[in-house]
Each structure stands twice: as structure tokens, then as C-alpha cells.
Backbone as JSON Lines, residues from 0, in Angstrom:
{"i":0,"aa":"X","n":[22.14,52.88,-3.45],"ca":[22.28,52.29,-2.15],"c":[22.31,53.4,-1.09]}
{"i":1,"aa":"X","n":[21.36,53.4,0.13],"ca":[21.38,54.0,1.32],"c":[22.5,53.88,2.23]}
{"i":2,"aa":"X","n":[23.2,54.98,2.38],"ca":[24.03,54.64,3.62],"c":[23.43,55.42,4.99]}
{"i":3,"aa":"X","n":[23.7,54.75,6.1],"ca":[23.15,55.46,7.14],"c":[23.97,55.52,8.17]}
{"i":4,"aa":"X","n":[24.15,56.28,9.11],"ca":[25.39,56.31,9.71],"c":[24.57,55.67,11.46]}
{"i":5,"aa":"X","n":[25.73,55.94,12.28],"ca":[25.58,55.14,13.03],"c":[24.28,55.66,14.15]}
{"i":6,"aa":"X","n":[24.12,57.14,14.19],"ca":[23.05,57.79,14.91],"c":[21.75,57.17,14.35]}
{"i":7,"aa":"X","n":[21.28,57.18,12.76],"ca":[20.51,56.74,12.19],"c":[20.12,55.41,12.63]}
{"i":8,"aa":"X","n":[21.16,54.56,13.06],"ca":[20.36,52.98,13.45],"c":[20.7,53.36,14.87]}
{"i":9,"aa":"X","n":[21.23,53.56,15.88],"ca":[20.64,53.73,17.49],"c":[19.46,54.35,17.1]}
{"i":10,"aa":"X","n":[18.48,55.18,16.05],"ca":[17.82,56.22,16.47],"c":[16.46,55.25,16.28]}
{"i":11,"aa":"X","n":[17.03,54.01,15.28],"ca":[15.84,52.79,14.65],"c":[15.76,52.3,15.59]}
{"i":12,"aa":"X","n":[16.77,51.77,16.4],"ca":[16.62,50.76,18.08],"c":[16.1,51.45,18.92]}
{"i":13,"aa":"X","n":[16.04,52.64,18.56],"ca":[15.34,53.41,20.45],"c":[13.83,53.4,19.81]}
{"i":14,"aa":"X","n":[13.56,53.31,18.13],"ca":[11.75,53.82,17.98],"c":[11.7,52.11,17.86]}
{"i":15,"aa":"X","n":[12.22,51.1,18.17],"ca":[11.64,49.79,18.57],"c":[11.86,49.39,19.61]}
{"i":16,"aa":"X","n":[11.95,50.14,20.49],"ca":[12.02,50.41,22.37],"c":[12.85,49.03,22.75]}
{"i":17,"aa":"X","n":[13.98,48.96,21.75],"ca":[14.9,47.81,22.58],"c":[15.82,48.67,23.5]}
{"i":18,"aa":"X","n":[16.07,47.87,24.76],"ca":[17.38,48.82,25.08],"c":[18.64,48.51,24.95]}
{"i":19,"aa":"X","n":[19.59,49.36,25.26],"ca":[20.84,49.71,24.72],"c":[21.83,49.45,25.53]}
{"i":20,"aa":"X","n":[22.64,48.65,26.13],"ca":[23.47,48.07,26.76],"c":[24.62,49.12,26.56]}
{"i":21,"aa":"X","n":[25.76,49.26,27.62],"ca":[26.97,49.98,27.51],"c":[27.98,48.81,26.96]}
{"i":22,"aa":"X","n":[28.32,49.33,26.07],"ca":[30.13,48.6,25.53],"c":[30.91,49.11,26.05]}
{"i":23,"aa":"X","n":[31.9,48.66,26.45],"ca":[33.13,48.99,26.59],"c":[33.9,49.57,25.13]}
{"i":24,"aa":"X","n":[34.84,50.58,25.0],"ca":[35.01,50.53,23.98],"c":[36.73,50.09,23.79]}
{"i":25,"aa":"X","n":[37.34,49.54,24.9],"ca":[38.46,48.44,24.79],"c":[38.69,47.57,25.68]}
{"i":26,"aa":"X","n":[39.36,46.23,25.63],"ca":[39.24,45.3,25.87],"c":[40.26,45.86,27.85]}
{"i":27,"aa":"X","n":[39.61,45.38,28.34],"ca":[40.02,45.63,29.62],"c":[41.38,44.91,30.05]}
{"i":28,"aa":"X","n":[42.15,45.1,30.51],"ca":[43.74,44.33,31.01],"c":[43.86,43.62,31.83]}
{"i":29,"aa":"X","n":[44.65,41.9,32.06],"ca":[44.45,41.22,32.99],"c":[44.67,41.83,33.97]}
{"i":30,"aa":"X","n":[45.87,42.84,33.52],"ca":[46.24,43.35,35.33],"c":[44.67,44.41,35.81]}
{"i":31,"aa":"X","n":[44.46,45.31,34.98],"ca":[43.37,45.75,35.8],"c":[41.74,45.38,36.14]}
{"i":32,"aa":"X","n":[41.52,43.87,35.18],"ca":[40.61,43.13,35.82],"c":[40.7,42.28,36.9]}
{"i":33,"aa":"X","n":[42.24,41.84,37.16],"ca":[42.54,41.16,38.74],"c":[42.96,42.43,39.75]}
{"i":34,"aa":"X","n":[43.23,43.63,39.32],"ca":[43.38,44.48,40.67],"c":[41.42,44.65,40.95]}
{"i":35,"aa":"X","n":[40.88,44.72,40.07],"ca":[38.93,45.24,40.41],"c":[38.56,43.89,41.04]}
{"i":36,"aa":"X","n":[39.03,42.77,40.52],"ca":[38.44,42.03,41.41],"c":[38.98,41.52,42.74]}
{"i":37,"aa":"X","n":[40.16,41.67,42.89],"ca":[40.82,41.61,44.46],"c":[39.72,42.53,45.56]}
{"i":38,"aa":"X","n":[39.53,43.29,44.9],"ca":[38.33,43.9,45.62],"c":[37.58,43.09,46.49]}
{"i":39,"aa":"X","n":[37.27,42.36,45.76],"ca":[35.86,41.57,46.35],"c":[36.26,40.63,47.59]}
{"i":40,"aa":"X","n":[35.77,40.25,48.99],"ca":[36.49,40.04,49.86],"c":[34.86,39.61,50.12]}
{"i":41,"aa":"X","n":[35.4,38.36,51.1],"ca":[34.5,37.37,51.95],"c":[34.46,38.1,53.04]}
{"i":42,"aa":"X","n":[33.41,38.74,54.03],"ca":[33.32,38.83,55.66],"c":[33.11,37.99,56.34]}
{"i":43,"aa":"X","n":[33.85,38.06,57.46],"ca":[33.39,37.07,58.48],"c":[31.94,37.56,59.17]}
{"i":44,"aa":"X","n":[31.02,36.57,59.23],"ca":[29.5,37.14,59.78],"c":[29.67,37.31,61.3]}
{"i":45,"aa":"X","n":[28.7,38.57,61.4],"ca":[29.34,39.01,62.69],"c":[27.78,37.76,63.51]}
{"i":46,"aa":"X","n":[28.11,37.8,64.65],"ca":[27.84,36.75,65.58],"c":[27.42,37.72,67.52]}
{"i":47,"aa":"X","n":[26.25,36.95,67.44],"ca":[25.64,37.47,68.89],"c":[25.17,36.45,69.66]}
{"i":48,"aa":"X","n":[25.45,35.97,70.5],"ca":[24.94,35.68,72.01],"c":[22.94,35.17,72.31]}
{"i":49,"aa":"X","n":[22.86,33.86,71.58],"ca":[21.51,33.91,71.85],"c":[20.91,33.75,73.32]}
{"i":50,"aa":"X","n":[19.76,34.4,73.91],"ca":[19.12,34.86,74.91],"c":[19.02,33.92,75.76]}
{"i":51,"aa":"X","n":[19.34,32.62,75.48],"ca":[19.13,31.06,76.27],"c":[20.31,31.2,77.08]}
{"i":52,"aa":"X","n":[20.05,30.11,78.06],"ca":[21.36,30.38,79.27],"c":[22.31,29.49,78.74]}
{"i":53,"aa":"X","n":[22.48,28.67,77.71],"ca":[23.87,28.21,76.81],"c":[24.46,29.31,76.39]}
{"i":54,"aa":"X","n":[23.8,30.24,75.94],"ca":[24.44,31.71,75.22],"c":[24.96,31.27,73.68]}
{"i":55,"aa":"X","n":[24.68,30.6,73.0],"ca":[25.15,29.52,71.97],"c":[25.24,31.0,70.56]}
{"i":56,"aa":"X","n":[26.03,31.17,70.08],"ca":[26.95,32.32,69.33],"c":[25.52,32.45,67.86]}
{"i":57,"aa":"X","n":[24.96,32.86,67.39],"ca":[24.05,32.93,66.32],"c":[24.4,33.93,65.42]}
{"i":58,"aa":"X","n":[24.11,33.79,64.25],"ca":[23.81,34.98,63.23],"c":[22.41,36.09,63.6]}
{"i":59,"aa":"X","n":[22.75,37.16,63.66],"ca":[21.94,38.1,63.87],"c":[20.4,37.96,63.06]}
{"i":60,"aa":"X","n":[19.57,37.99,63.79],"ca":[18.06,38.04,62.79],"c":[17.88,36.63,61.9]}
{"i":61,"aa":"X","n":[18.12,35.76,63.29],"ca":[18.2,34.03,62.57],"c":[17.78,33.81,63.72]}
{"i":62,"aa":"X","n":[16.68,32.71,63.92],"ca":[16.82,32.29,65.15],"c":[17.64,30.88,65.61]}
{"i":63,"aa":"X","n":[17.71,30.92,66.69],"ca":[18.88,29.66,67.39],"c":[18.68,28.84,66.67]}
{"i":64,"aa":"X","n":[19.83,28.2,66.18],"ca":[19.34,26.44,66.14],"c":[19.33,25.55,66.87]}
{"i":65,"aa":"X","n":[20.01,25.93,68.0],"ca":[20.03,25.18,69.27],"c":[18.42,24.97,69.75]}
{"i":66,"aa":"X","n":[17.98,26.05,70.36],"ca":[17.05,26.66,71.24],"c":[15.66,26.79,70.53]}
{"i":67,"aa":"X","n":[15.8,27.52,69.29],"ca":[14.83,28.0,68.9],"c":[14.24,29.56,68.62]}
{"i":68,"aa":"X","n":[14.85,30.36,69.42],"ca":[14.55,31.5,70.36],"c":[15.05,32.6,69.24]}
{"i":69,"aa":"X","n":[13.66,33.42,68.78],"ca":[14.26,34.83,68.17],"c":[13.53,35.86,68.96]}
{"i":70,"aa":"X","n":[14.74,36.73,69.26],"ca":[14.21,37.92,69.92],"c":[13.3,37.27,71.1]}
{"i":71,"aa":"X","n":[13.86,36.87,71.89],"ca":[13.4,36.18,73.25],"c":[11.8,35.2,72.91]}
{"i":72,"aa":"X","n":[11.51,35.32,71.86],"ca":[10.25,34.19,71.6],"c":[10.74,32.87,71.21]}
{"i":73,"aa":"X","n":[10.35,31.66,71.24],"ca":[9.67,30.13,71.11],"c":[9.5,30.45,69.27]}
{"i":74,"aa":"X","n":[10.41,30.11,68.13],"ca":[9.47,30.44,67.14],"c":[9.76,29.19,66.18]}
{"i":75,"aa":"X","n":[10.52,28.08,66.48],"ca":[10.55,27.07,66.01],"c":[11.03,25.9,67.07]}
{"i":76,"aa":"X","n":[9.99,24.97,66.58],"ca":[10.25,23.91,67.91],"c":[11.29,22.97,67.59]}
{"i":77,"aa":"X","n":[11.81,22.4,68.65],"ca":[13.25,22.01,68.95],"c":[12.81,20.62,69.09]}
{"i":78,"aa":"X","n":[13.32,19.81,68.41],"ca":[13.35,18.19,69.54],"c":[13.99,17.7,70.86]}
């Protein structure tokens, strides 16, 4: 019986061009998977002043929904 150690089979997976994912090599802790994800935080979208004389508050690089109006052009029509 062949034994082969563990270099020997990564060395079989890399000459059948699968790739190789990172493991962890222990199980991570509730406490320090809820301090990494407290991290993650909602922004409030920042907000500009569209060019119409309502001045109606928009997301940047959106045009109005009021109006229509991106970057001072007509680019979707309004009812």
C-alpha cells in the first residue's frame, strides 16, 4: 500500500488545475465573528439639490424623479 503525504495530493490538485480555496484552520469565536461583523454599518446616502426650481433632494448620478433632469438635461419624461 502507497502512502502519500499531504504535499503529494495538493501537488495532484494543482496538475488537475482545480483551485485551492483557503481553510481556516480553527473554528472562529462567536465573540470574534460578532465583533467583525459589527463592522458592517448601513450609510445614510448622501443627497443633492436637483437643478429644478422645487430643488427636490436626489441621490447623486440618478436623475429626478420628480422632474426628470440629470445634470441639467430632460432625460426621462415626466407625466
Amino acid at each position: 500500500m502507497e502512502t502519500t503525504t499531504v504535499t503529494d495530493r495538493l501537488w495532484c490538485d494543482l496538475s488537475k488545475k482545480e483551485i485551492l480555496m483557503a481553510v481556516p484552520k480553527r473554528k472562529m469565536s462567536r465573540s470574534n465573528t460578532r465583533h467583525r461583523r459589527a463592522q458592517w454599518k448601513a450609510s445614510v446616502p448622501q443627497l443633492t439639490p436637483c437643478p429644478c426650481p422645487r430643488k427636490e433632494m436626489v441621490v447623486p448620478h440618478r436623475a429626478c424623479t420628480h422632474c426628470g433632469l440629470y445634470k441639467g438635461r430632460q432625460v426621462v419624461d415626466t407625466p
